[in-house]
N, C-alpha and C positions, 0 to 999 in steps of 0.2 A: 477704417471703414466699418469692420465687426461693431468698434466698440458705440461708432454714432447711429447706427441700426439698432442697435440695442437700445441706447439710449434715449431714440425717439418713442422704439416700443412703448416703453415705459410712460414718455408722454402722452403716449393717444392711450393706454391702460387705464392712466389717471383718469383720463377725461371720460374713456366709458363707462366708470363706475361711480361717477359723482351722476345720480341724479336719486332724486327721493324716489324710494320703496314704496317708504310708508303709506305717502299718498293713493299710489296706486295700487299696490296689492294688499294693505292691511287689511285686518278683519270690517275694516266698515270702509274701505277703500271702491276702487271702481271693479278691479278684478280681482277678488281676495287671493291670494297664493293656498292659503293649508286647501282649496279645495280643488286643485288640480295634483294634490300630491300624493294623496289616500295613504291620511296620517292613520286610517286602522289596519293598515296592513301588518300582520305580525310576521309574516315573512323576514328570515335572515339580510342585516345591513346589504350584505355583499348580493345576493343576489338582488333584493330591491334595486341597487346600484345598478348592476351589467342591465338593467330593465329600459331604467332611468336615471342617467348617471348625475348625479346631485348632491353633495355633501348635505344639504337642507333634512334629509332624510337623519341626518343626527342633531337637526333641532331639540327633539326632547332629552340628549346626552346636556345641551347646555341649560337645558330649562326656561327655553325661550318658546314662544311662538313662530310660525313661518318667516311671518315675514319681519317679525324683529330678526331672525337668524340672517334675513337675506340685508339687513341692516348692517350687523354685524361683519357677513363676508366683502359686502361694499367698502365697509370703512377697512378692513384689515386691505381690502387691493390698494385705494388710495396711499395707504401708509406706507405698505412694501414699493407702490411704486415710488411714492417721495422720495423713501430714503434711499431706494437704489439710483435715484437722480444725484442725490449730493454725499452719497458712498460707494461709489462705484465697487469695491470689495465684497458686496453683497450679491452683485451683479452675477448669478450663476443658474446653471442648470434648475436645480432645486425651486430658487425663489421664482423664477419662471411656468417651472412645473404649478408652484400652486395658485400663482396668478393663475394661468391657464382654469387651473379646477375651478378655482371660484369666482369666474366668467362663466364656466360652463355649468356649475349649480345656479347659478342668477338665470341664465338663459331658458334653460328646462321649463322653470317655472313659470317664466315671462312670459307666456300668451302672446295676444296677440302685439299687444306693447315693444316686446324684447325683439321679433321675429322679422327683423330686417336684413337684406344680404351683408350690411357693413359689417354686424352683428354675427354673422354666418362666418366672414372674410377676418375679424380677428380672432376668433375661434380657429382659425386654420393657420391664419399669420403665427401665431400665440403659440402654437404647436410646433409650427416650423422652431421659433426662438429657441423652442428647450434643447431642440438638435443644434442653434447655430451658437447658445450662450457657454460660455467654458464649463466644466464639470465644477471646479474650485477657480475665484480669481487667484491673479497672482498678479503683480507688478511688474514683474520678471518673467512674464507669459509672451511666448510669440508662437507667430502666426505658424500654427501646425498643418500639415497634409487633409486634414479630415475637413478644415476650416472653408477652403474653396469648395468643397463638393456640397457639404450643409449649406453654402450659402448661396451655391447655385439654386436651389430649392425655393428661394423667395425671388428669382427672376423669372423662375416659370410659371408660378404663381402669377407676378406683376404678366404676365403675356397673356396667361389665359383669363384674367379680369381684363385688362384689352382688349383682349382681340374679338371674347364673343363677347364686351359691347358694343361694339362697332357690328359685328354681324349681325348681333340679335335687332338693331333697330330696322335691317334690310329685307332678315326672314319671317318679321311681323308683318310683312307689306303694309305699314302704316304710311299711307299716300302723303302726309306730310314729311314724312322723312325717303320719299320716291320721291317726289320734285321740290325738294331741298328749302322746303318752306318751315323744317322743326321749330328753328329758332328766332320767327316771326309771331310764334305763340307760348314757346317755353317760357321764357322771363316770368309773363306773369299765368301762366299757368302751373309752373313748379310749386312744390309742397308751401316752403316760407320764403319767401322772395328776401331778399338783402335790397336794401336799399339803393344800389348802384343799379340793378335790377330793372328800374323804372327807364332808366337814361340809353342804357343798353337795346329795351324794347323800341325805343325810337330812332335807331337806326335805318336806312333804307333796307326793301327788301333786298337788292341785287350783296347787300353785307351781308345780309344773315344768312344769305344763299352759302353764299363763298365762306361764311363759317365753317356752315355743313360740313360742305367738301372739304378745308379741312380738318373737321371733327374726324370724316371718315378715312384723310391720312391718316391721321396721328394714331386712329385706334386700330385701325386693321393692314396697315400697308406698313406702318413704322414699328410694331411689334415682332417682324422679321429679322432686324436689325438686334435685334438684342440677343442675338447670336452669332453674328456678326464678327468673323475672326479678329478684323481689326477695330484698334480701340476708336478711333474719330468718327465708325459710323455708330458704335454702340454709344457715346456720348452725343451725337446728335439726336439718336432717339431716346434718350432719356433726358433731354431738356424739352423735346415734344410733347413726351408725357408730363412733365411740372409745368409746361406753360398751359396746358390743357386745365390741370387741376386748377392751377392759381386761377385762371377765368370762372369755373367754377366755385370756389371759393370765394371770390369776391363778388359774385352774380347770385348767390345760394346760399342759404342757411343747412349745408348736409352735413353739419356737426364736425364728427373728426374722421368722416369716412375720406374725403379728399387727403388730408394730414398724411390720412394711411396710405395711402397709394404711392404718396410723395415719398415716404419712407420705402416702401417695396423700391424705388428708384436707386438708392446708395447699390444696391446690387448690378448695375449698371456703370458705378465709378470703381478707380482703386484708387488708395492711398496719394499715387502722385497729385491725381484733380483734383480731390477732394477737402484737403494739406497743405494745396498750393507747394510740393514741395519739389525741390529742385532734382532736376535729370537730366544727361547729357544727353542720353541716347532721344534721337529726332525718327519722326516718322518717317520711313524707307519709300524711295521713290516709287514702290508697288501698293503701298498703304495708298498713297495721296493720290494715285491715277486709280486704283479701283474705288476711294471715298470719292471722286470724281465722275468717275460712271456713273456708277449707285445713284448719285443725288441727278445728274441728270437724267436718268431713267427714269427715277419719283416723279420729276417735273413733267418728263412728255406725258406717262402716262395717266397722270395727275390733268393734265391739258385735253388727251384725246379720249378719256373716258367720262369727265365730265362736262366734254364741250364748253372748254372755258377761252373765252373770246374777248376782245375788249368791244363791245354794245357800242350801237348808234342813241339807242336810246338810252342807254345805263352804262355806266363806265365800265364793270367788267359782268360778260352773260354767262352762267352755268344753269347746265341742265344736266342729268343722268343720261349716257349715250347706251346703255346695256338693259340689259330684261330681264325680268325676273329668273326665268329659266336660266339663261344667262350664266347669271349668279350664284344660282342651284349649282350648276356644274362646276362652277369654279370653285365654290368654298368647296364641295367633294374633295377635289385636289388639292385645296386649302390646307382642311383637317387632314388629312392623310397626311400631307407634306410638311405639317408644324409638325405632328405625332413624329415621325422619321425624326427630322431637323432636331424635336428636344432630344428625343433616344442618346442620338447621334453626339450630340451637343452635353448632355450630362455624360456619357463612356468618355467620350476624350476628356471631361474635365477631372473622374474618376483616374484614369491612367495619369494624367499630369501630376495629382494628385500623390499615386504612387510611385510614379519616377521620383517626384521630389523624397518620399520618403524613406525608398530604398537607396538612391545615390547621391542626394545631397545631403542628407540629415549628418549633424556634426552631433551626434547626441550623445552618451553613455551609452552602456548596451541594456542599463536596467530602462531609460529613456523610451530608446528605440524599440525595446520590447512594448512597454505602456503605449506606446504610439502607434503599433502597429494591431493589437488589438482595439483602438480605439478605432482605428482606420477600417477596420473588417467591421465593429458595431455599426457604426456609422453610415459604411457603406449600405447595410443591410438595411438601416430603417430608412436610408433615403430613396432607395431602390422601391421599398415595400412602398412610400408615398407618393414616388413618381406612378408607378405603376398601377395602385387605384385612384390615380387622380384622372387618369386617364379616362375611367367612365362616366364621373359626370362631364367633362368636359367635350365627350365622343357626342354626345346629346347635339350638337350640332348639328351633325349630322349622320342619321341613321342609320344610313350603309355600312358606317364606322364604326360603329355601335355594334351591330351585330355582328363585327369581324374581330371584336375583339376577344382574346382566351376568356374562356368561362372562370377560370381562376380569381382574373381581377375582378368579375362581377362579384362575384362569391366572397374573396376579401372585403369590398366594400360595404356590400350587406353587412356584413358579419361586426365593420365598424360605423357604420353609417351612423347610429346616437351617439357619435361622439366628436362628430362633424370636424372628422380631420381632412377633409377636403369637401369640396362643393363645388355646383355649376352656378358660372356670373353672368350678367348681361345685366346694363342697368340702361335704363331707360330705353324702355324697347317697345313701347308705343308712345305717340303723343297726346294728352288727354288736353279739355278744354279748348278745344279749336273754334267754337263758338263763344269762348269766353270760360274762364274758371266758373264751377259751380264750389256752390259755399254753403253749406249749412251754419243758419243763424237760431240759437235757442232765445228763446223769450217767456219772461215769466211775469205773471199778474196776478192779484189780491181777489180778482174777480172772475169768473166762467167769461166772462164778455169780454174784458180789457179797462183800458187799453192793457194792452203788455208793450214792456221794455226789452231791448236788447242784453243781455246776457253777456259779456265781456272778456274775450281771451286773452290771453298775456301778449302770443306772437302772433298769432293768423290773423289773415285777414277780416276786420268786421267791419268799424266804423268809418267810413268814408274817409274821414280827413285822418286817419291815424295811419303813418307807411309802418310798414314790417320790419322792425329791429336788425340791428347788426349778431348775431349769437352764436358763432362758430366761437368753439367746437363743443357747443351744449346740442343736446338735441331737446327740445321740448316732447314729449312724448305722445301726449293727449294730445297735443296741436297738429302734430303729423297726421295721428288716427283722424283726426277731423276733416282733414284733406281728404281723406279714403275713403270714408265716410258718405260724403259728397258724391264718390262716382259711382253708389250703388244707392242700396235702399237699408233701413235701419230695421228692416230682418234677418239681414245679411251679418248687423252690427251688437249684438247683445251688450256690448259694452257700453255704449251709446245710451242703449235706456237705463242700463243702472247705472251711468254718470246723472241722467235726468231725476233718478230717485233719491241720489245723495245729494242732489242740490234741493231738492223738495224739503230733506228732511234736515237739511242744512248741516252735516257732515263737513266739521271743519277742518278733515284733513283734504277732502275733496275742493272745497272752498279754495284749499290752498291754491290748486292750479288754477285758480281765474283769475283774472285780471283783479290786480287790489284795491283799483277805485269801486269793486263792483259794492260796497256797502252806501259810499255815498251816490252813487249812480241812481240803487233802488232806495235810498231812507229808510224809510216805516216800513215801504213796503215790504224789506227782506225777512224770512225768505218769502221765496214765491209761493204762495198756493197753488198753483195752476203752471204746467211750460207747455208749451208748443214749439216745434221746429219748422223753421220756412226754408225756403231751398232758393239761392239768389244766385246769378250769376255777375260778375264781378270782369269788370276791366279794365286795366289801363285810361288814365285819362291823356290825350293827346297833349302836344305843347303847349298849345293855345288856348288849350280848361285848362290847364294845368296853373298858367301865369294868372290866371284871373281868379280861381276857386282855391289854389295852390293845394289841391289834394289829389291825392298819388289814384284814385279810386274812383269807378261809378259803378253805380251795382241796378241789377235790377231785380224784381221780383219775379220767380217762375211759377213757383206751385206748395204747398206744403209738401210738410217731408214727414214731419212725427209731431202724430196726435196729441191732442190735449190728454197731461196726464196729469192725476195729483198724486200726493205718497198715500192717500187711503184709496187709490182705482185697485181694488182686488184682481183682473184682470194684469193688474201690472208686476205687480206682486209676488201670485201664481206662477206668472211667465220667467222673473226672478229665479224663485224655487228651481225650476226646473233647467232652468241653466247653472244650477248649482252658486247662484252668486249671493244669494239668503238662504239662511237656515241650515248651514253646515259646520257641522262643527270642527271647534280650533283645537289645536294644542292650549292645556294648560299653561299658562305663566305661574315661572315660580322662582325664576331669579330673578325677582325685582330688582337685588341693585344694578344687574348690569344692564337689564331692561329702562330704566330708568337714569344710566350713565349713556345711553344709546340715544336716548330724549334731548337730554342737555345739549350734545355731542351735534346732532340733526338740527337743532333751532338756532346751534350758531350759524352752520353752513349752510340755513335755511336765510339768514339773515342779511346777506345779499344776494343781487341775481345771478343763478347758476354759470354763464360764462364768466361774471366777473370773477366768481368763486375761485374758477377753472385756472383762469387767469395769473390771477394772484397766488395761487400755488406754483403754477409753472413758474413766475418771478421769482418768488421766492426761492424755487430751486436754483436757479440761474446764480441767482445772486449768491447765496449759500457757495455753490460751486466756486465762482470766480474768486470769494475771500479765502477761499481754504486751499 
């Protein structure tokens, strides 16, 4: 069980660190890196570090630039995680630790690009690993005392990513997720829709209702369960939560944040389920009549709280039978009563822990000694992460908050830039209820036009183009695009200096656009002139759909961003002042590894990022399986 938890790790490591830098944070990129790091600071390494914790800060030790060094750290995670995929003997404490670091120097620097909760959630996963992965492998390594308490740590994790997303869509009061209509607009309102996405949206409403309902089993009622004395309820809620992701994964382009969750999941199996391996001992006739209760309890109050009925008009009716207030009061009891329940739940698995290693250990006594201070380290740093995990996640709710010891807030502070815990809630309003908003760039030779459409790899643009399959790539710029949309491009500095690199035809910027975009504009490239229009987008019903056969109808709302060209001084200025021109970089001065980093980037530039992904992961599989 440790060792396939580990092992996935490693998979979703790979995936979060293949994606180009360069593009995005180089010196002529969209958000330069050296200018959010203040490479003049003469300040001591280490205290720079505890400030902002980023190995980047020893760029100029290797004589690179920023964001070659953040090039460099990328490629060294990919490679430690390869090879810890088809040599598992690598697979320790150590190599985890600095995976871990060099996620968290990439992340610092990331802006607005890096600063997603998945992004948050391996940072913290990543942290958990270096508690849960062995000090040294060994082949001849078994499961130690310390092993279950570490890896209780990634199920209260997977609870509290649960459970406050399920509340947080309740305590948003977002009316579409109050009369259970979310998922009659998600499909095609999400960031990059997936292809099955379109087929999905055409379901009847009274389906998307009864999704809801149970999206909001599975995230907030079945999270209870995973502490759960007996094993068949804690196995039923952790096939809840994979069937949950798997929908989303197939419905959604969210990279490799679903993957993760599915991995947080093995903390839910042991070896027998997971092994398939044989056991005589059968579930006791008190297991099978309380996993009996339990699921009938789910059921009524599954029934009388969301008035779920079978319709005259619609095959089955749900609606919310509870009030907001309600709610308030309940999740009160909630949080308080998860808060108890983990305590509760990590001491007994603690004491289990140490029965096992004061009475059954068969070990030597030089053994038993290493193991019993292993068992006291251990205990302390998981103690130390249950107990400040607890404040961001009291944020639920406020009463809770305020009741908790001043200590844990004070801990937390103290490590809070180094984001070994975090609060979750993902999807905690519904956006695009009128229809997805889209911003469209368009660029032209002329102040008048016409102008052309401007062409992105994955989002949504041209009518007849659907939305790619790309899990577990995240396209970066394609997301910010979606976010983009739901405000105003004052809000987005990045956005105009994407607009000034394509003016000025920055072909590492280029790089992210769709690659017919040279035959698309001819002569015309580059633009002189862009402008942004602001379209809202949606779903074509069945019947546009069999005749036009395009996934898409958009319509026009309003401009979004002005007419600019790369000599509007105005534009420029405003550049400057967001630090994204005219700051200076680190010297380059080890050209050849700066230039072994080029080579290195233009292969794995040389197909599309998931396939990239892809093809690594096989590759490791297969590696594996011959050795």
């Amino acid at each position: 069980m440790y060792g396939s938890y580990i092992s996935f790790c490693l998979h979703l490591i790979l995936c979060a660190n293949t994606r180009l830098f360069k593009w995005l944070y180089g010196p002529n990129g969209i958000l330069p890196s050296h200018a959010t790091l203040g490479i003049q600071d003469k300040r001591h390494f280490f205290d720079k570090f505890w400030e902002n914790p980023t190995l980047l800060h020893l760029a100029p030790v290797f004589g690179l630039t920023v964001s070659y060094c953040m090039e460099l750290f990328a490629l060294t995670g990919i490679l430690l995680s390869f090879l810890g995929l088809v040599y598992q003997k690598i697979c320790n404490l150590f190599i985890f630790f600095t995976l871990w670091l060099l996620y968290l120097s990439l992340y610092k620097v990331g802006q607005t690009f890096l600063h997603f909760q998945w992004d948050i959630m391996l940072l913290e996963s990543g942290f958990i690993t270096i508690v849960v992965a062995p000090i040294l492998f060994s082949e001849k390594r078994k499961t130690t005392p310390r092993d279950q308490l570490c890896f209780w740590l990634v199920k209260w994790l997977l609870f509290r990513l649960m459970f406050a997303s399920g509340v947080v869509k309740l305590t948003s009061k977002c009316p579409t997720w109050w009369n259970l209509s979310a998922l009659t607009v998600h499909y095609e309102s999400q960031c990059i829709p997936a292809p099955l996405a379109w087929y999905l949206h055409q379901s009847p409403v009274w389906f998307h209702k009864l999704s809801v309902v149970a999206t909001y089993v599975i995230e907030i009622a079945l999270p209870f369960l995973f502490f759960a004395p007996f094993r068949k309820l804690r196995l039923f809620s952790c096939y809840g939560q994979m069937l949950l992701q798997v929908m989303i994964i197939a419905s959604g382009n969210y990279n490799f944040f679903n993957l993760l969750t599915i991995t947080f999941c093995f903390s839910l199996m042991d070896d027998r389920h997971l092994f398939g391996l044989q056991n005589n001992k059968k579930a006791s006739a008190m297991e099978n009549t309380v996993t009996g209760i339990t699921l009938g309890l789910l059921i009524y109050f599954t029934v009388l709280w969301f008035g779920i009925d079978l319709g005259k008009e619609v095959p089955v009716h749900s609606e919310i039978q509870f009030s907001a207030k309600d709610f308030e009061r309940a999740l009160k009891l909630a949080v308080a009563t998860s808060i108890a329940i983990g305590a509760i739940s990590f001491f007994f698995t603690a004491c289990t822990s140490l029965y096992d290693l004061v009475f059954r250990s068969r070990s030597s006594l030089f053994e038993y000694i290493l193991n019993v201070i292993q068992y006291v380290t251990y205990f302390t740093v998981a103690c130390f992460l249950f107990g400040i995990s607890l404040v961001p996640y009291s944020t639920l709710d406020p009463a809770t908050r305020t009741s908790l010891p001043v200590f844990l807030n004070r801990w937390h502070g103290q490590f809070d830039q180094f984001h070994l815990t975090s609060s979750y809630g993902l999807f905690r309003s519904m956006t695009g209820v009128n229809g997805r908003p889209e911003v469209i760039l368009e660029g032209a030779t002329e102040l008048q036009g016409p102008y052309n459409e401007i062409s992105f790899k994955y989002k949504p643009g041209q009518i007849e183009r659907p939305c790619p399959f790309i899990v577990p790539y995240q396209p970066r710029l394609d997301w910010q695009m979606w976010f983009a949309a739901l405000g105003t491009y004052h809000h987005n500095p990045w956005l105009v200096s994407l607009t000034y690199r394509i003016l000025t035809n920055e072909s590492d910027v280029i790089n992210l656009l769709d690659s017919n975009i040279y035959n698309e504009f001819e002569e015309d490239w580059p633009p002189k002139y862009i402008k942004g229009s602001l379209y809202t987008y949606k779903y074509t019903s069945s019947s546009d759909h069999s005749v036009t056969d395009n996934s898409w109808k958009r319509t026009r709302v309003s401009d979004y961003l002005p007419i600019f060209s790369s000599e509007h001084e105005p534009l420029i200025k405003y550049l400057e002042n967001q630090r994204i021109l005219g700051q200076p970089d680190l010297t380059l001065t080890n050209t050849l590894l700066a230039s072994f980093l080029d080579k290195v980037w233009v292969i794995c530039s040389a197909t599309e990022p998931h396939i990239f992904i892809w093809a690594l992961l096989v590759s490791a599989f297969v590696v594996t399986r011959l050795s």
